[in-house]
N, C-alpha and C positions, 0 to 999 in steps of 0.2 A: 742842471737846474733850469726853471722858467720861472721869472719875477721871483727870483729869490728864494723858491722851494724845491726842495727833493722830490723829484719823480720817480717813480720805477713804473716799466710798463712787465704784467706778468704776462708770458704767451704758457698757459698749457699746452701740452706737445704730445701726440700719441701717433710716432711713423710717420713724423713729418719735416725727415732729412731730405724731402726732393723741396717743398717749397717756405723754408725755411731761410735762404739765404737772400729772397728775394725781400721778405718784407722787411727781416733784421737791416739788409743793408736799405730801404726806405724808412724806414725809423733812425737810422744813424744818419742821415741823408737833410731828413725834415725836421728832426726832435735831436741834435748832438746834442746841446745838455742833458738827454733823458739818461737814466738806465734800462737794462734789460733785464730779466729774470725768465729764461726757458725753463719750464717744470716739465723735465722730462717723464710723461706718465707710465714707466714698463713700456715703453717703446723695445722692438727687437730691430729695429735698423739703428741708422749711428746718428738719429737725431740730437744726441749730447754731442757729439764729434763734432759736427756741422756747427750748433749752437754758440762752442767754444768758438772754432777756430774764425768765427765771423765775430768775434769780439763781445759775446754775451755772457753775463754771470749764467749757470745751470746747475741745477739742483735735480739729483734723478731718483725717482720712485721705485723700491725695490719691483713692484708689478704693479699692473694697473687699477688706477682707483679713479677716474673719473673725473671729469671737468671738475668736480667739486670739492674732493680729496686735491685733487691739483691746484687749487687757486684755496683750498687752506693754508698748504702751505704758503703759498704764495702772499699770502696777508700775514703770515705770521714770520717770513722772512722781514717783510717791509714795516713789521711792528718792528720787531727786536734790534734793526738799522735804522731802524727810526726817521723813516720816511715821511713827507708830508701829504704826498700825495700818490696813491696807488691807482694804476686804471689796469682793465682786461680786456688781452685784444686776439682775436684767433691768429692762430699759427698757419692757417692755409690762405691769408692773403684777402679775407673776405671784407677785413677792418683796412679803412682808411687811414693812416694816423696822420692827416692833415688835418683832421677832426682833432685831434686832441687839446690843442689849444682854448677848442668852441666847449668842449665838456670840463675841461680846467677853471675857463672863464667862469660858469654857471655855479661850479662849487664858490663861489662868492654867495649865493644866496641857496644852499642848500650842501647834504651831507654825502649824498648819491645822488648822481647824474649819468641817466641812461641814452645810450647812442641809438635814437630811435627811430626804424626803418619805416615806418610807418604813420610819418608827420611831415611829407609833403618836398621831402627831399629822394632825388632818382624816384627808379621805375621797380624796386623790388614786391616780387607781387607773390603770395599764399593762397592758393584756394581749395577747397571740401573740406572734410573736416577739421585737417588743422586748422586753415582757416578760423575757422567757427567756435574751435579752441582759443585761439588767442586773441578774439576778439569777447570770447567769454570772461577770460583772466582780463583784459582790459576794465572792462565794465567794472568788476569786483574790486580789483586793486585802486582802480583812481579812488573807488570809494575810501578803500582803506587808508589809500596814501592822501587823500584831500587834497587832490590834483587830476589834470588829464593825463592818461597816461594812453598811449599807442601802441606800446611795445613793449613788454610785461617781460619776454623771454629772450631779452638782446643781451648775449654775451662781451657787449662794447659799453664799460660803463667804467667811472673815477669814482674814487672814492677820497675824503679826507681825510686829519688822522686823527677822530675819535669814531669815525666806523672802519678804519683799518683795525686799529685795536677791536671794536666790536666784530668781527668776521676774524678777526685773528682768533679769538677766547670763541666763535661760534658761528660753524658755517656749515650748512647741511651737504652732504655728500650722498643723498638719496639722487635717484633720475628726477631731472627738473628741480631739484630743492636747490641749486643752486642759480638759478633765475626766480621762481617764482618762492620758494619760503623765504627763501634771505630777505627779499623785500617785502613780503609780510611780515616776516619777525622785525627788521630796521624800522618799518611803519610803528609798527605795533609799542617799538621801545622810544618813539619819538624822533625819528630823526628825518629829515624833509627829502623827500624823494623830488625830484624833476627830471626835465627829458629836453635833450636836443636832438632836430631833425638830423638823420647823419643818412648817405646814400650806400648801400649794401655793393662790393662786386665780387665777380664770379669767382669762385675760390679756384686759386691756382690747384691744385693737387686734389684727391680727391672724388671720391665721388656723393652727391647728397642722397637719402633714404627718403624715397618718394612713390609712394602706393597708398589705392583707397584701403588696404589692410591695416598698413602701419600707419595711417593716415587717423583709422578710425581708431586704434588700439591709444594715439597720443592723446586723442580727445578724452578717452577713457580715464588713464593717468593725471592728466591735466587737472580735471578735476577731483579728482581723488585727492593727489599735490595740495591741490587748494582749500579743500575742506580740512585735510590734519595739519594744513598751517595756521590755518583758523583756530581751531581748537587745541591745539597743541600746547601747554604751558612751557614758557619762555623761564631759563634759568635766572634767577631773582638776585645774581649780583652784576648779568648784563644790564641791569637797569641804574648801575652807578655810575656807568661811561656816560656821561654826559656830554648829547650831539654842540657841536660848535655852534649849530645853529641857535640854541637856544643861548650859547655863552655872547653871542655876539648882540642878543635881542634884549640882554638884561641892562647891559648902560643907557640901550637906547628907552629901556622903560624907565629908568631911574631920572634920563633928564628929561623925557617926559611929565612925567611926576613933580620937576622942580618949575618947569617952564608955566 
């Protein structure tokens, strides 16, 4: 627990029994009160094996379905255990979880809090067309979400527990739907997005996908992403979850009202 609440940190996993032991045991290090939840995605090495025997809950994917198949479940484990506080952290070592504290604290004034590379913490740097991708989705989303926003596509972000349950009942599992629509749809159903600065490191394991090909094909995507999140109709009984944020804003209008 921290101050009193349920944490789970979910790591999605796809063939990442080499650095896996390193960050579980820095999260067990930094966060002992947290839990773990490895979403083993159709992994074919023994990233479940690893996951276990380093003291992690693990839930494994009959095959592979994708950061965003992976972290449904993972919201809908952390509904049904009834969790207060759910965050997503990668598996190859790239998330800090000394940060997690700083993005726990913030869910004080809002419902999602993103771990954002791109607001003046470290040196992590994007450039060609991604680049120009994600400072396109920037642009768009603060609009949506009525906020700045830096970091549109950062997989290092908490959530409470009335958008645990909402991502539990509804989480896209398209490429990028689970950065960029999730938080067009949470915007879209009211619930307050923010950002902390958080600094990026080198992912242990791994190697990252970096060509002006694929470079240019995500820009292509990006936007696409972002136009059927726009017009996309959102299912009409996620709109009864009601965000905390606005249960916490109702007393303070009521003794407003009296004062």
């Amino acid at each position: 627990m921290i101050d009193g609440k349920r944490v789970l940190i979910i790591l999605p996993a796809w063939n990442e029994a080499e650095g896996l032991p390193k960050i579980l045991r820095e999260i067990q290090q930094k966060l002992p009160g947290v839990d773990t939840l490895v979403v083993d995605d159709g992994s074919v090495d023994a990233t479940a094996a690893v996951a276990a025997a380093h003291g992690s809950k693990v839930a494994q994917l009959p095959y592979n379905l994708g950061v965003g198949g992976a972290m449904r479940f993972g919201y809908r484990y952390a509904h049904l255990h009834d969790y207060d506080i759910a965050l997503q952290c990668d598996a190859d070592g790239q998330h800090d979880p000394s940060y997690v504290p700083s993005l726990i604290a913030k869910l004080d004034e809002a419902d999602l809090v993103i771990g954002a590379r791109f607001a003046g913490e470290g040196s992590y740097k994007v450039r060609g067309p991604r680049s120009w991708a994600m400072k396109l989705l920037s642009v768009v989303l603060s609009r949506v979400a009525r906020t700045r926003l830096t970091d549109t596509t950062s997989g290092f972000k908490a959530c409470n527990k009335p958008m645990i349950e909402f991502f539990s009942q509804w989480y896209p599992v398209e490429y990028l739907g689970d950065t960029i629509e999730s938080m067009v749809g949470a915007a879209r159903c009211g619930f307050v997005i923010r950002q902390v600065p958080v600094a990026m490191r080198e992912r242990t394991t791994g190697t990252p996908s970096a060509s002006p090909i694929k470079a240019t094909i995500y820009l292509a995507r990006a936007g696409l992403v972002l136009l059927l999140a726009m017009i996309r109709r959102m299912p009409k009984h996620l709109k009864l979850i009601q965000p905390a944020t606005k249960k916490a804003a109702a007393p303070r209008r009521e003794l407003a009202g009296r004062s």
